[in-house]
C-alpha positions in Angstrom: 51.5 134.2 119.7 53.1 137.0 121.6 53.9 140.0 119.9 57.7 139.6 119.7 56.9 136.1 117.8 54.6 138.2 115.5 56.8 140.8 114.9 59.3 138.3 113.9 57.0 136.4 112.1 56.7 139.7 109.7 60.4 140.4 109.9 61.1 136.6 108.2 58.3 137.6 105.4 60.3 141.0 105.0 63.1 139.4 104.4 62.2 136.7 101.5 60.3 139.4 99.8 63.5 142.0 99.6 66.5 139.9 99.7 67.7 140.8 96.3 67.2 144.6 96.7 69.5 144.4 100.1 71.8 142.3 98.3 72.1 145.0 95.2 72.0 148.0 97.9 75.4 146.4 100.1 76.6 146.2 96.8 75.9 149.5 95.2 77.2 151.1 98.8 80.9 149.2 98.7 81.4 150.8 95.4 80.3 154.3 96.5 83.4 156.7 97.4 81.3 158.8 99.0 79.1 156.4 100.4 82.6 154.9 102.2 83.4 158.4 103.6 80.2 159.2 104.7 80.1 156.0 106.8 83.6 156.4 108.7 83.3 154.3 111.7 82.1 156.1 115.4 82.6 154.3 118.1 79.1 153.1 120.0 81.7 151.4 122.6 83.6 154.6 123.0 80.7 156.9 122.7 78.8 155.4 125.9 81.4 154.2 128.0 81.9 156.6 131.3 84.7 156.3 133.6 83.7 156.1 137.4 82.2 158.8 138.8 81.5 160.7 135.3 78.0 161.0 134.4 75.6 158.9 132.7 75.2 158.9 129.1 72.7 158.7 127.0 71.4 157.1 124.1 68.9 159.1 122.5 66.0 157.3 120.8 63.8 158.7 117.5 60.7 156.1 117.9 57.4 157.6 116.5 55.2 154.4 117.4 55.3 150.8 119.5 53.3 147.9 119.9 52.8 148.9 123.2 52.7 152.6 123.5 50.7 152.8 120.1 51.7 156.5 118.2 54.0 158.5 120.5 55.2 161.2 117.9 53.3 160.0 114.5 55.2 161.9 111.1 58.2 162.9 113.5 60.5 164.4 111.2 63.8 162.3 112.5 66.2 164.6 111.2 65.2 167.2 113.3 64.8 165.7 116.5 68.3 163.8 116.0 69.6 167.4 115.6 67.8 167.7 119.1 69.5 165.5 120.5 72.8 165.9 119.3 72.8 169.7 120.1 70.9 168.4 123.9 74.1 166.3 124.6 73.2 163.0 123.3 76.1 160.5 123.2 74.7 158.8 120.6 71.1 157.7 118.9 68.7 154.7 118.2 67.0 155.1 115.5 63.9 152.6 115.0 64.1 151.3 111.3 61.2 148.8 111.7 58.4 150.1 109.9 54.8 147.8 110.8 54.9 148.0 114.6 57.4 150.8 114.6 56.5 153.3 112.1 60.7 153.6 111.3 62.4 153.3 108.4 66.2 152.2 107.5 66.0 155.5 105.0 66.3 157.3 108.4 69.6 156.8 109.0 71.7 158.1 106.1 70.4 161.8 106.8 70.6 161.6 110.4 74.5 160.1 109.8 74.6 163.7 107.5 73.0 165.7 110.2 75.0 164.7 113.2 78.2 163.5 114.5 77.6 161.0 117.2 77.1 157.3 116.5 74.0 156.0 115.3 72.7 152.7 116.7 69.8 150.9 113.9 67.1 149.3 116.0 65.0 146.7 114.6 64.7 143.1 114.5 67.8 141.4 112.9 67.8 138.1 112.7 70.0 137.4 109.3 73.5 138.9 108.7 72.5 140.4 105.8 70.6 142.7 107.8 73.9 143.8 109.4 75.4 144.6 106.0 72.3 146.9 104.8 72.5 148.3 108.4 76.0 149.1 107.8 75.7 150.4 104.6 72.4 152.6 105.3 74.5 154.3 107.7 74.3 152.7 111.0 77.5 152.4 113.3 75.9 149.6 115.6 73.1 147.4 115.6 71.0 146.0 118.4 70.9 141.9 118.8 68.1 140.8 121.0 68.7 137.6 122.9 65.0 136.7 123.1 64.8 136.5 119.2 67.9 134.9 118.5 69.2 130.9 119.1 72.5 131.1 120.6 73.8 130.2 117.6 72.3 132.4 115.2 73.3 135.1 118.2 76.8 133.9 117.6 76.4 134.1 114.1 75.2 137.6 114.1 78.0 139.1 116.4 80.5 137.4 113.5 78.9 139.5 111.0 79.1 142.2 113.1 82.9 142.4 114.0 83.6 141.7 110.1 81.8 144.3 109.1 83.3 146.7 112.3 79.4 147.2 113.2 79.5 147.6 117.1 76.7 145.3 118.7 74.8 146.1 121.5 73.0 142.8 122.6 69.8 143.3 124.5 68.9 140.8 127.6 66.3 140.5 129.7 67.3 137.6 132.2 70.0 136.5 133.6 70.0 133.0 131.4 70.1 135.4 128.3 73.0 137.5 130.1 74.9 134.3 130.1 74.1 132.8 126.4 75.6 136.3 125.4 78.3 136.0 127.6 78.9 132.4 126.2 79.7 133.4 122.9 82.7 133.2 120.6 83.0 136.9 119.9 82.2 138.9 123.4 79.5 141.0 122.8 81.0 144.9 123.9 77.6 146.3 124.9 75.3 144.9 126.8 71.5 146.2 126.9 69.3 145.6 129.8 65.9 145.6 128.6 63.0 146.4 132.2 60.6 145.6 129.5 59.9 141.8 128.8 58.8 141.8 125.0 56.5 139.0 125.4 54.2 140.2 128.0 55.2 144.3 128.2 55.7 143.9 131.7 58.5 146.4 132.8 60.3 145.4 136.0 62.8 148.1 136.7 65.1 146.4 138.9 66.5 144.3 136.3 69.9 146.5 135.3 70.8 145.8 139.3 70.3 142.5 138.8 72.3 141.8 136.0 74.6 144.0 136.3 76.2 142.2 139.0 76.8 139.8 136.1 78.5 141.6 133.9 82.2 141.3 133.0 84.4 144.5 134.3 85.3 146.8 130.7 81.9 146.0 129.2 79.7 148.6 128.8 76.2 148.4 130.3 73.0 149.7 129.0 69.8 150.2 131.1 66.8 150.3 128.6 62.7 151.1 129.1 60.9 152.5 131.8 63.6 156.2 132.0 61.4 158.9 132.8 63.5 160.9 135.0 66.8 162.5 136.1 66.6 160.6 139.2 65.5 157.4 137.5 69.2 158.1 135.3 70.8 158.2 138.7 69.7 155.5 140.4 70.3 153.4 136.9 73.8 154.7 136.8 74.5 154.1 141.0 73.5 150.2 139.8 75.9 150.0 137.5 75.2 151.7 134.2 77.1 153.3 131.5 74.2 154.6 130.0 70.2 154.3 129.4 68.7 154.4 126.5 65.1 156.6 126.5 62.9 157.1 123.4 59.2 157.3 124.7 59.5 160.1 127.2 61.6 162.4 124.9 59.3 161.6 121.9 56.6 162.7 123.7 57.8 165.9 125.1 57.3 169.0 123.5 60.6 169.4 122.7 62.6 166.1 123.0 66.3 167.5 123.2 64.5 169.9 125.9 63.5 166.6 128.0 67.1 165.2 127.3 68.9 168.2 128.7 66.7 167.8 132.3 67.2 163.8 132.1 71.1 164.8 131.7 70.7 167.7 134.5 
């Protein structure tokens, strides 16, 4: 087994065990007044889309641990460091729910919603709608979808879910096949992610975003994702074609991660 078919091996087992306390959470949340004004909707689309010649933006990640990084920032307080970012110029933030090979959790989101004003993105493993309604309702204004753990149809499925519930979607490829089983669907996915690293092997090819983005329809907005460690690695990305990059492990590790953000954005 990989590890992307062991982490969603674990995600399925989450999933039986805990359906019925998602289910009474969506619930609880659509009858919550202040639940529903706490989650007015921001825009991911909006918030990461440049026009020519503008600069890149960023999407600011709080990940304390990976599979293949092992503990970057163990006990990160995210609350804080979303703060960081926000106040470092952050467009909007990821923040890692998935809690085995992770070390997130969905709980982050509602006080990070409370503590900032940009959109917040809930990255995990979602392979069931109902995970887009708990996302929704936890506080997230986007999800991510990742081709390689979705059939086309479930992919389809999920984007559904998504625009019913006015969650943006930001669906993660990492080939050009992928880019065009997104592409294929019913509802258009908005954002598309371009993951350098391939989830099965780790391997991180950084010349992927060019590829692709060749590919890519004219209005959607194109994320470059894994490998950022630098201002000139942000320019080059954005010269290919990006609206934005996504970074996590190279803030987390900095000493101060909205310090790092403000030299990636200089």
């Amino acid at each position: 087994m990989t590890i992307l078919d062991k982490i969603l091996a674990v995600k399925r087992e989450e999933l039986r065990a805990a359906y019925g306390n998602r289910t009474r959470l969506m619930i609880a949340a659509q009858h919550s007044a202040e639940r529903r004004r706490l989650l007015e909707r921001r825009s991911l689309v909006d918030a990461l889309r440049r026009a020519p010649g503008a600069p890149v933006r960023v999407l600011a990640e709080i990940k304390r641990a990976s599979p293949s990084a092992g503990p970057i920032r163990p006990g990160a307080d995210a609350v804080a460091i979303a703060r960081e970012y926000a106040e470092a110029g952050a467009a909007a933030i990821s923040v890692l729910t998935d809690r085995q090979f992770f070390d997130g959790d969905l709980d982050f989101l509602l006080p990070c919603r409370e503590a900032v004003a940009v959109p917040l993105l809930r990255k995990d493993f979602l392979i069931e709608p109902v995970q887009i309604g708990e996302a929704r309702y936890a506080g997230a204004d986007a999800i991510l979808l990742i081709a390689a753990a979705l059939a086309p149809l479930q992919l389809q499925s999920m984007l559904r879910e998504a625009r019913d519930l006015e969650v943006d979607a930001l669906v993660e490829v990492h080939t050009l096949d992928e880019l065009d089983v997104a592409l294929s669907a019913p509802v258009a996915p908005r954002v598309i992610g371009v993951n350098h690293r391939d989830l099965r092997t780790f391997a991180i090819d950084m010349t992927l975003t060019e590829q692709i983005a060749k590919r890519v329809p004219a209005g959607t907005v194109l994320v470059a994702e894994s490998g950022i460690k630098t201002a000139a690695d942000v320019r080059r990305l954005g010269d290919a074609g990006a609206h934005a990059v996504l970074v996590g492990e190279t803030l987390m590790r900095a000493p101060s991660p909205g310090a790092a953000l403000k030299e990636l954005l200089a």
